[in-house]
VEXLUMBA-550673 format. One record per residue (C-alpha): residue number from 1; z, x, y; residue in three letters. Coordinates in nm, 4 decimals, always signed. Each point is the difference from the previous one (the first is absolute). Example, Ala and Ser with C-alpha at 12.3 -4.5 7.8 and 13.67 -1.06 7.14 Angstrom:
BEGIN
<1,<+0.7800,+1.2300,-0.4500>,Ala>,
<2,<-0.0660,+0.1370,+0.3440>,Ser>,
This chain:
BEGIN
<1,<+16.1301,+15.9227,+19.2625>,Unk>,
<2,<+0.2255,-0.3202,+0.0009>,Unk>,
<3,<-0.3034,-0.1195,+0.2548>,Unk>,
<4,<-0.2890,+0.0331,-0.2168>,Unk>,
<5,<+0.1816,-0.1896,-0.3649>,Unk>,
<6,<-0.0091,-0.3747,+0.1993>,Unk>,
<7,<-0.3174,-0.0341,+0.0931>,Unk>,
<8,<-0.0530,+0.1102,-0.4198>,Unk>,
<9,<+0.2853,-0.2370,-0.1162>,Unk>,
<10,<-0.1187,-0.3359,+0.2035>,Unk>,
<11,<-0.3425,+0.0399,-0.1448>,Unk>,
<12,<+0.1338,-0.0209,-0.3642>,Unk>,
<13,<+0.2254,-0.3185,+0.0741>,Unk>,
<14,<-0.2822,-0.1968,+0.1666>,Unk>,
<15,<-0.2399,+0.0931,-0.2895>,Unk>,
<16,<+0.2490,-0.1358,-0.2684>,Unk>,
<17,<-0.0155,-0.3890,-0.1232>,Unk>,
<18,<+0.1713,-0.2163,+0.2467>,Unk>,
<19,<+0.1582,-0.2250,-0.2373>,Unk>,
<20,<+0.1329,+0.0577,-0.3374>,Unk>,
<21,<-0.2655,-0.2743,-0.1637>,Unk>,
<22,<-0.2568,+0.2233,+0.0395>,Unk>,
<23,<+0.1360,+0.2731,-0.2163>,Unk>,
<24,<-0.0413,-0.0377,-0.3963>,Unk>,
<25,<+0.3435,-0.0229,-0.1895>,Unk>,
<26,<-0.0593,+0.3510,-0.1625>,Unk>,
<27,<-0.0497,+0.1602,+0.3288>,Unk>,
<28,<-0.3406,+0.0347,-0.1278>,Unk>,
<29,<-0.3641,-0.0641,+0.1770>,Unk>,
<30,<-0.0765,-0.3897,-0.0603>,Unk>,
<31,<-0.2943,-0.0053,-0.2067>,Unk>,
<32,<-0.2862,-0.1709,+0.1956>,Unk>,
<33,<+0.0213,-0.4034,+0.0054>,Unk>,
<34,<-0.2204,-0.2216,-0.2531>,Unk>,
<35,<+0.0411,-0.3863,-0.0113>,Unk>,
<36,<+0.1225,-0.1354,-0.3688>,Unk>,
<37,<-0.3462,-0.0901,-0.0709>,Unk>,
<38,<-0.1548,+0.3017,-0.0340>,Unk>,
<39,<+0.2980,+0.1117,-0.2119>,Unk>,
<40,<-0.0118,-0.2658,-0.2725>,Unk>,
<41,<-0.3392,+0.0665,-0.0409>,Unk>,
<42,<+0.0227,+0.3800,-0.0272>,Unk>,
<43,<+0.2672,-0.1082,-0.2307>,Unk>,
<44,<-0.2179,-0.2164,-0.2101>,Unk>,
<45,<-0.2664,+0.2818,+0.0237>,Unk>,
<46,<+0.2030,+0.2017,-0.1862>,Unk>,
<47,<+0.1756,-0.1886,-0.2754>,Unk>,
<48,<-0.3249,+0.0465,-0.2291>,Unk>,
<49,<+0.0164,+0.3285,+0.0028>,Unk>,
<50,<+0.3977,+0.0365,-0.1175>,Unk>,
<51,<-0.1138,-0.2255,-0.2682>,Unk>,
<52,<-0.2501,+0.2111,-0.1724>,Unk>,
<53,<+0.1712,+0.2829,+0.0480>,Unk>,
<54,<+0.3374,-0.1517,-0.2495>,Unk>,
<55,<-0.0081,+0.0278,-0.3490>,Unk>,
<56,<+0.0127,-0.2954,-0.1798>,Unk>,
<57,<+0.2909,-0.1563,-0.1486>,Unk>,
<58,<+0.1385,+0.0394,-0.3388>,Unk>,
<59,<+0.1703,-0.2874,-0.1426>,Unk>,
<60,<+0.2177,+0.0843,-0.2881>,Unk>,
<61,<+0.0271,-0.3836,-0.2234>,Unk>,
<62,<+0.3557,-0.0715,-0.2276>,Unk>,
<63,<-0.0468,+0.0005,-0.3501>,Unk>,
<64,<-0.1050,-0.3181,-0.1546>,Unk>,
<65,<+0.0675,-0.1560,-0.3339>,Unk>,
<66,<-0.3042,-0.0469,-0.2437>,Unk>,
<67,<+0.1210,-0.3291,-0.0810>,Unk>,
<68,<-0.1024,-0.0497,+0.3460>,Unk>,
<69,<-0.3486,+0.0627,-0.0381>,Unk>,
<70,<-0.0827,-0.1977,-0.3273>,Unk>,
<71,<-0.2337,-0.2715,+0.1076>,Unk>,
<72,<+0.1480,-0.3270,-0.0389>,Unk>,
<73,<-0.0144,-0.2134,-0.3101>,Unk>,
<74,<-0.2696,-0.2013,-0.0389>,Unk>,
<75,<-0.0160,-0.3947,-0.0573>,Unk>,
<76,<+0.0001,-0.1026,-0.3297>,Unk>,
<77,<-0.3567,-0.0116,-0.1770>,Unk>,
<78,<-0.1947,-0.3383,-0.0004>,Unk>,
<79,<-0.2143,+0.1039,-0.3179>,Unk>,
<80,<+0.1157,+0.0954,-0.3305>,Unk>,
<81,<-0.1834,+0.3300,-0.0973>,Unk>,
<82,<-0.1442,+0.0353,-0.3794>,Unk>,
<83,<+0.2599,+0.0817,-0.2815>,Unk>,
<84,<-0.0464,+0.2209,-0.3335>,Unk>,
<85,<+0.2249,-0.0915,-0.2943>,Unk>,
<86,<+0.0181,+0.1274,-0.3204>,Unk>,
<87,<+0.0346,-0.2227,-0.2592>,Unk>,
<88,<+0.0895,+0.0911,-0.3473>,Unk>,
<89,<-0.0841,-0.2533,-0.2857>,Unk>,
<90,<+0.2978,-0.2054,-0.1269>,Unk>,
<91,<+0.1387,+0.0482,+0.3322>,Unk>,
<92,<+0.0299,-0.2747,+0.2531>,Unk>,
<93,<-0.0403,+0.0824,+0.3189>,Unk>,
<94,<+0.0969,-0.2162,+0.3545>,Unk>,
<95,<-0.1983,+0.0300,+0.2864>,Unk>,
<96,<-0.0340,-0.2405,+0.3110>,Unk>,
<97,<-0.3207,-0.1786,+0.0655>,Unk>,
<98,<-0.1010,-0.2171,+0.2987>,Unk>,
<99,<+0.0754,-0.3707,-0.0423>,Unk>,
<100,<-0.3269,-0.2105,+0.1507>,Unk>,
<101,<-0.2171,+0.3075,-0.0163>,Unk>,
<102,<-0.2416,+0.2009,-0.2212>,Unk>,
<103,<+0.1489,+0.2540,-0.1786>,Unk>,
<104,<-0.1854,+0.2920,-0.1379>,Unk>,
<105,<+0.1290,+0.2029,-0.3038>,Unk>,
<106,<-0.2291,+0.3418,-0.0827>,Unk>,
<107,<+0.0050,+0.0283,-0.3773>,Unk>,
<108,<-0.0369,+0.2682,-0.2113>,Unk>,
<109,<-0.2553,-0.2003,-0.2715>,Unk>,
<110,<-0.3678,-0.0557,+0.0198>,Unk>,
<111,<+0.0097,-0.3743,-0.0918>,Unk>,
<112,<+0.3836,-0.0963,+0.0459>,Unk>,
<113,<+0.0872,-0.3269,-0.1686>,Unk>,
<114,<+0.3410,-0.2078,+0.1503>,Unk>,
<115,<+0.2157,-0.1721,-0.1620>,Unk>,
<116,<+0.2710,-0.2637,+0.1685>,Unk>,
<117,<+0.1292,-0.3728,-0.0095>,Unk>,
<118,<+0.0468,+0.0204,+0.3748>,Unk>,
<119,<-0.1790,-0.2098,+0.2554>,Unk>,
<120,<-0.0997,+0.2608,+0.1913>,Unk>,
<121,<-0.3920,+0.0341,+0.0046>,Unk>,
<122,<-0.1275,+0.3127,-0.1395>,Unk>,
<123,<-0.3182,+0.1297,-0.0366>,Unk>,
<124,<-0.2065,+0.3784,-0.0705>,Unk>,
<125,<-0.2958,+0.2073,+0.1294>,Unk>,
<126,<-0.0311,+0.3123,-0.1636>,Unk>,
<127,<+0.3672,+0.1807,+0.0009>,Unk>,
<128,<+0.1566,-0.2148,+0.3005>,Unk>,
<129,<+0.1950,-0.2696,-0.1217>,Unk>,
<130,<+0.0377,-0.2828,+0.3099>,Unk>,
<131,<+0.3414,-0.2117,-0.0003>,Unk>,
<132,<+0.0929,-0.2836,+0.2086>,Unk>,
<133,<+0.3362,-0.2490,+0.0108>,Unk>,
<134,<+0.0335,-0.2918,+0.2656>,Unk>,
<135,<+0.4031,+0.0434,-0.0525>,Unk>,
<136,<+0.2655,+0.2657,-0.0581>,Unk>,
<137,<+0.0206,-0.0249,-0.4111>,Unk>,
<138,<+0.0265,+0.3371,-0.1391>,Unk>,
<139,<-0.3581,+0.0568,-0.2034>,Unk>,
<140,<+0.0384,+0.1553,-0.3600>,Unk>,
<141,<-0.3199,+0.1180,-0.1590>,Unk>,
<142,<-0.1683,+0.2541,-0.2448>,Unk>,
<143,<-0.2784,+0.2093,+0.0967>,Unk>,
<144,<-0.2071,+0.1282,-0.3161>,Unk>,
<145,<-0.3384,+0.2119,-0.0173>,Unk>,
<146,<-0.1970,-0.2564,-0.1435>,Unk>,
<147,<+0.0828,-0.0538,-0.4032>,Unk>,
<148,<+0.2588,+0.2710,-0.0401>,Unk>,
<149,<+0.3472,-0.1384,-0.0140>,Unk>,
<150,<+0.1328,+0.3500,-0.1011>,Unk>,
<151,<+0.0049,+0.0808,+0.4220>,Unk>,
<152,<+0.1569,-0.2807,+0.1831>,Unk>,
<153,<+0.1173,-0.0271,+0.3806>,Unk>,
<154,<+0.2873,-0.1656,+0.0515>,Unk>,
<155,<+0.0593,-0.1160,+0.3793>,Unk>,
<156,<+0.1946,-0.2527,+0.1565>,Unk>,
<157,<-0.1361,-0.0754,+0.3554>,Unk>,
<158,<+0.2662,-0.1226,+0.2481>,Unk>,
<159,<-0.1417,-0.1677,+0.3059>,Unk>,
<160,<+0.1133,+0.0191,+0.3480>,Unk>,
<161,<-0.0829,-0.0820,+0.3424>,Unk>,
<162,<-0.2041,+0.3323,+0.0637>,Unk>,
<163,<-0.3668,+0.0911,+0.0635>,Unk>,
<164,<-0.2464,+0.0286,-0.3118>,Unk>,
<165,<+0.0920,+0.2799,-0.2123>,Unk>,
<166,<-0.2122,+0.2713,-0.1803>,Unk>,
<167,<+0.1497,+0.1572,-0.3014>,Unk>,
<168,<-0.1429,+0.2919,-0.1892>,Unk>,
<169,<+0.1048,-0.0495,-0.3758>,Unk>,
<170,<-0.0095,+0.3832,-0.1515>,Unk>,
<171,<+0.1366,+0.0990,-0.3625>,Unk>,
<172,<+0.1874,+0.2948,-0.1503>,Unk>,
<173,<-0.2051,+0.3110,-0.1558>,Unk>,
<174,<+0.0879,-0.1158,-0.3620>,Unk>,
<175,<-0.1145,-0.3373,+0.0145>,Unk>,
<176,<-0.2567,+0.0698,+0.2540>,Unk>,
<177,<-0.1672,+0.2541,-0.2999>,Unk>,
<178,<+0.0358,-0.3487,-0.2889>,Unk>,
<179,<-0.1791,-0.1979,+0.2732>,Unk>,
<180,<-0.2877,+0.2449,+0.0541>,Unk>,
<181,<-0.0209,+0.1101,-0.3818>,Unk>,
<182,<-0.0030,-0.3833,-0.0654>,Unk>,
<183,<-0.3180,-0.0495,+0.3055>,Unk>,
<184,<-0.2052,+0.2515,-0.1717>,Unk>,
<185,<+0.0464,-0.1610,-0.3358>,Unk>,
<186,<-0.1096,-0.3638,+0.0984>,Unk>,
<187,<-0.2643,+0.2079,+0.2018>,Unk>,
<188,<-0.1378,+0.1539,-0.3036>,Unk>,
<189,<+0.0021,-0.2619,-0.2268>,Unk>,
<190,<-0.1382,-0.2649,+0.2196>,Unk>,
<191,<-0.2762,+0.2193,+0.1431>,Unk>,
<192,<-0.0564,+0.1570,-0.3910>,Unk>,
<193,<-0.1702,-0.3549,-0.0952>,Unk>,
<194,<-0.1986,-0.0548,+0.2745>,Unk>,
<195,<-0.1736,+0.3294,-0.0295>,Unk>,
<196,<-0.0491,-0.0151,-0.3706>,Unk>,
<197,<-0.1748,-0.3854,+0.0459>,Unk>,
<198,<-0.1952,+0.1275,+0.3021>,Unk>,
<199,<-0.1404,+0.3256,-0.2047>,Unk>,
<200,<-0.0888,-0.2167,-0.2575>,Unk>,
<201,<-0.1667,-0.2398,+0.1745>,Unk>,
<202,<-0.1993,+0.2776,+0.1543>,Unk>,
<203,<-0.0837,+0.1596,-0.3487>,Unk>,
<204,<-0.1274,-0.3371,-0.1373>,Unk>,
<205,<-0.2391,-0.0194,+0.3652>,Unk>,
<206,<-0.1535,+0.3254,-0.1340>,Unk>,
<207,<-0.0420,-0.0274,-0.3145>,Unk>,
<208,<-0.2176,-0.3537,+0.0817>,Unk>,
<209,<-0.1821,+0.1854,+0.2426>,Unk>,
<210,<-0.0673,+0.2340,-0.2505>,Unk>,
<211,<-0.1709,-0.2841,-0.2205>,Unk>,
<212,<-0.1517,-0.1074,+0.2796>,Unk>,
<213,<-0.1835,+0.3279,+0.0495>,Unk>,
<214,<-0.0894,-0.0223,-0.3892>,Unk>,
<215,<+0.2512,+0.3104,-0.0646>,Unk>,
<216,<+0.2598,+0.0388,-0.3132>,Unk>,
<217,<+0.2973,+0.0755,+0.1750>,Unk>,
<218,<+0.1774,+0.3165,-0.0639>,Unk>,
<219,<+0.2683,-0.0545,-0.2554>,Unk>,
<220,<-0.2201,-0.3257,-0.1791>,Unk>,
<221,<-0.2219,+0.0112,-0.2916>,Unk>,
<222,<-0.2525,-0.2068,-0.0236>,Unk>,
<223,<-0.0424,-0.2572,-0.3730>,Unk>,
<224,<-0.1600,-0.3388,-0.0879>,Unk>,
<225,<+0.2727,-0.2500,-0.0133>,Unk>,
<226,<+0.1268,-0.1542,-0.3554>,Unk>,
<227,<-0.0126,-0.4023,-0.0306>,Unk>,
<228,<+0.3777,-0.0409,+0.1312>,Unk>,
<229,<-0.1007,+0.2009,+0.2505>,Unk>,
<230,<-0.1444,-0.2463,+0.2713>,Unk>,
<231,<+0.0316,-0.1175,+0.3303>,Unk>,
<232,<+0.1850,-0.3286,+0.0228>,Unk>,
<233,<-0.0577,-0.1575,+0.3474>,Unk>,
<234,<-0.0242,-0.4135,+0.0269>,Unk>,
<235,<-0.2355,-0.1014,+0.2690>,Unk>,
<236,<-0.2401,-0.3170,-0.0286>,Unk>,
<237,<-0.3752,+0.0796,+0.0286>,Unk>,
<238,<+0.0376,+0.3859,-0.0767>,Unk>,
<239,<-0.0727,+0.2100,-0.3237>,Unk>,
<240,<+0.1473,+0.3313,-0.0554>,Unk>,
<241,<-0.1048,+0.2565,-0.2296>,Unk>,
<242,<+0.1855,+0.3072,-0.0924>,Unk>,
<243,<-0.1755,+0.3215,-0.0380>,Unk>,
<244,<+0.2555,+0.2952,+0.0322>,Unk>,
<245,<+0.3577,+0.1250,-0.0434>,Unk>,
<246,<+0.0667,+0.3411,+0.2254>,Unk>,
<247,<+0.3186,+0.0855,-0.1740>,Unk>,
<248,<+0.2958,+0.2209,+0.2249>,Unk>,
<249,<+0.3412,+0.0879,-0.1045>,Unk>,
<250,<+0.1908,-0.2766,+0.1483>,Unk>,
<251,<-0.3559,-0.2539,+0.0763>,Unk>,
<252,<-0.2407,-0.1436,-0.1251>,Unk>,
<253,<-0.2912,-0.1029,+0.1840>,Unk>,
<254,<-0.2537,-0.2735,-0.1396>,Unk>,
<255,<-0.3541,+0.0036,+0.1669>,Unk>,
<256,<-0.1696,-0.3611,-0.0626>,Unk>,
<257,<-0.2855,-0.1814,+0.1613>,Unk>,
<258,<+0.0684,-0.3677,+0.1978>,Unk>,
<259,<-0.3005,-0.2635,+0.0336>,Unk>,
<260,<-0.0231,-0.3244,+0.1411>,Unk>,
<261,<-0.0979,-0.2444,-0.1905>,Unk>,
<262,<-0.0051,-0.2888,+0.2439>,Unk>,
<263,<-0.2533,-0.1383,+0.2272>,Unk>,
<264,<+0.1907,+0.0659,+0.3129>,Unk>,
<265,<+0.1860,+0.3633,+0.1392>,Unk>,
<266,<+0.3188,+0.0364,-0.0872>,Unk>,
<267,<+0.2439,+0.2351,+0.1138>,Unk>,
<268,<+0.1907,+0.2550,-0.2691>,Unk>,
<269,<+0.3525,-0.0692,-0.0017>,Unk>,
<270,<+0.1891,+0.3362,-0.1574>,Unk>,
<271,<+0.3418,-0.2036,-0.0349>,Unk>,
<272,<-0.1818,-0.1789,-0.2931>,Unk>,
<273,<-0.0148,+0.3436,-0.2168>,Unk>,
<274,<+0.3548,+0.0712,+0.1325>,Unk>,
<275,<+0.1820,-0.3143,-0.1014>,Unk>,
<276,<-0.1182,+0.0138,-0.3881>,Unk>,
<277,<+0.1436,+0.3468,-0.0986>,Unk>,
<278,<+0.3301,+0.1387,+0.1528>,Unk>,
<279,<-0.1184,+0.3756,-0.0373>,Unk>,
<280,<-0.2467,-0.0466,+0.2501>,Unk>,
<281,<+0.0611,+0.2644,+0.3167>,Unk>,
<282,<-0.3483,-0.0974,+0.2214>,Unk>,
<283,<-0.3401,-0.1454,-0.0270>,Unk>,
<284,<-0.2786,+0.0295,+0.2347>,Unk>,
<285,<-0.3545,-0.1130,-0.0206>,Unk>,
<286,<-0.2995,+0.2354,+0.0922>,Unk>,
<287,<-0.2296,-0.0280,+0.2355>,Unk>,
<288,<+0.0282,-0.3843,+0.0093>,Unk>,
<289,<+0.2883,-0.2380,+0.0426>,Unk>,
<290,<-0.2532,-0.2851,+0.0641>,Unk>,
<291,<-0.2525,-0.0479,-0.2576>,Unk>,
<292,<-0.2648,-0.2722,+0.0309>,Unk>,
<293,<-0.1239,-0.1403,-0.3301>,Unk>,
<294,<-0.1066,+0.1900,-0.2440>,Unk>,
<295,<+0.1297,+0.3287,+0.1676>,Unk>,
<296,<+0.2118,+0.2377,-0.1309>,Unk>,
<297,<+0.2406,+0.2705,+0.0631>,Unk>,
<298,<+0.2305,+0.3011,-0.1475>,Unk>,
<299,<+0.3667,-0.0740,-0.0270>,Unk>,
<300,<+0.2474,+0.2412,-0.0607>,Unk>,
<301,<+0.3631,-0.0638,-0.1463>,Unk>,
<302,<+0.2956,+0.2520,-0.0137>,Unk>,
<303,<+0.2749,-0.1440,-0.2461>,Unk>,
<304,<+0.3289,+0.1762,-0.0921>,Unk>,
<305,<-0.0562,+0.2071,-0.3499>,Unk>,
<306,<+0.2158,-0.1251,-0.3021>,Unk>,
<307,<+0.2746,+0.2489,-0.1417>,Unk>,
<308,<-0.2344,-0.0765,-0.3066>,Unk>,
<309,<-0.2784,+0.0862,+0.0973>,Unk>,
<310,<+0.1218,+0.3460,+0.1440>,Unk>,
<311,<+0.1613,+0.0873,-0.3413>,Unk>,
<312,<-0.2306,+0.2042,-0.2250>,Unk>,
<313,<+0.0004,-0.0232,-0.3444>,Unk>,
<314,<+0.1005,+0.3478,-0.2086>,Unk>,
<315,<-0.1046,-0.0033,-0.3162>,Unk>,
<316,<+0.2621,+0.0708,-0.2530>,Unk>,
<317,<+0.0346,+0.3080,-0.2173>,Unk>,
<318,<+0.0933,-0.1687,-0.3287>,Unk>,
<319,<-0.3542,-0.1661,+0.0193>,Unk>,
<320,<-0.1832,+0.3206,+0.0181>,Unk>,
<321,<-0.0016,+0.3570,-0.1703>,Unk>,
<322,<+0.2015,+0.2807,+0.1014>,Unk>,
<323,<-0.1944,+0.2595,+0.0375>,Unk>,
């Protein structure tokens, strides 16, 4: 028995490592050899693939003041941006202006009219009102729409070193309602005259053209003038012969007849019949102005009626019989 376990025994020590280097410190089977090569790159190989398989970071920031994130202040402006003032008559009111430029103040008025011993150099277009000063001497004027001295702007301009200014002049309700009550007023009465002399310019037109046409106008009747009743016109070389009186409520029109008496053409001048009576409204000569000698034309004359001649007589009572 002893025999046989030897043999068996010397077999296992002669198959075991011969020196201890060859074993692996865990006892274990070594792992077959690679060079460090091929392991960085296997490493390398596999570094993408950790990576996209990690969530990705979340970074938690502090707390941070809103004072913090204001923007910054910015520079201080260059340009002076438009100002609107409201100015209250009686009132004077300050305000810088640029010294060595043009100044523009926006007015409230149509036709502003200014008012100032200063030296500055003023001057309008419309509602702007332009100021300039070559030094720093306060400017005191008075800004009125037009006539009216009842609404009056008192300013007093200070210049400075600063760019051009534009200043928007506005008023308060109550004496913004006088100035546009006053506008429509001046309005009226200055348009009121200029309509009335236009339509009656254009009524005196018709009723010529009328004549012309050989019509009575509507509103005229139609009589043989009286002696007193003639046309007056001085003009060397030409006769004139009244024939009718159209008689209207505030005109009356005198149709005559013009000749020329001269050997040469002359040319009918209506200012002659105009200067000798100061009732005269128009004259106009039909169809000729030039007449050669011994031609004739129609004239007509439209004079102002008297307050006489409008006034009919009423016959009294006392001279008659009651019936």
């Amino acid at each position: 028995m002893k025999s046989a376990c030897y043999p068996l025994a010397l077999l296992l020590i002669i198959s075991m490592p011969v020196s201890a280097q060859e074993l692996p410190a865990n006892g274990l089977t070594s792992p077959p050899h690679q060079d460090n090569k091929a392991l960085e790159t296997a490493s390398l190989q596999e570094l993408p693939g950790m990576a996209t398989d990690q969530s990705p970071l979340q970074v938690e920031l502090p707390p941070v003041d809103a004072s913090i994130l204001n923007p910054p202040p910015q520079q201080a402006a260059t340009s002076v941006a438009p100002q609107t003032l409201q100015v209250k008559p009686g009132i004077n009111e300050l305000m810088p202006i640029a010294v060595g430029h043009l100044n523009r103040l926006v007015t409230p008025f149509d036709n502003p009219v200014v008012t100032t011993t200063s030296q500055a150099t003023t001057s309008t277009k419309g509602k702007i009102v332009y100021v300039a000063t070559a030094d720093e001497t306060p400017v005191t004027l008075y800004i009125t729409p037009g006539d009216n001295q009842d609404i009056a702007l008192s300013l007093t301009l200070i210049p400075k070193r600063i760019p051009a200014r534009e200043i928007h002049l506005s008023l308060d309700q109550e004496t913004y309602k006088r100035l546009m009550q006053w506008q429509r007023q001046t309005k009226d009465s200055s348009d009121k005259p200029t309509n009335q002399e236009q339509d009656y310019i254009t009524t005196l037109k018709q009723l010529f053209r009328d004549l012309g046409l050989q019509k009575t106008p509507a509103g005229f009747s139609l009589r043989d003038p009286s002696q007193s009743e003639q046309i007056q016109c001085h003009q060397d070389r030409l006769r004139i012969h009244t024939g009718q009186l159209l008689e209207g409520q505030d005109l009356l029109i005198f149709v005559g007849v013009a000749r020329n008496t001269g050997v040469v053409p002359i040319e009918f001048d209506e200012r002659a019949c105009a200067s000798t009576q100061e009732e005269v409204l128009a004259v106009a000569a039909w169809p000729k102005v030039v007449l050669g000698p011994g031609e004739s034309t129609e004239l007509y004359v439209a004079v102002r009626r008297k307050d006489e001649a409008a006034i009919m007589v009423r016959p009294s009572l006392l001279n008659g019989r009651m019936p």
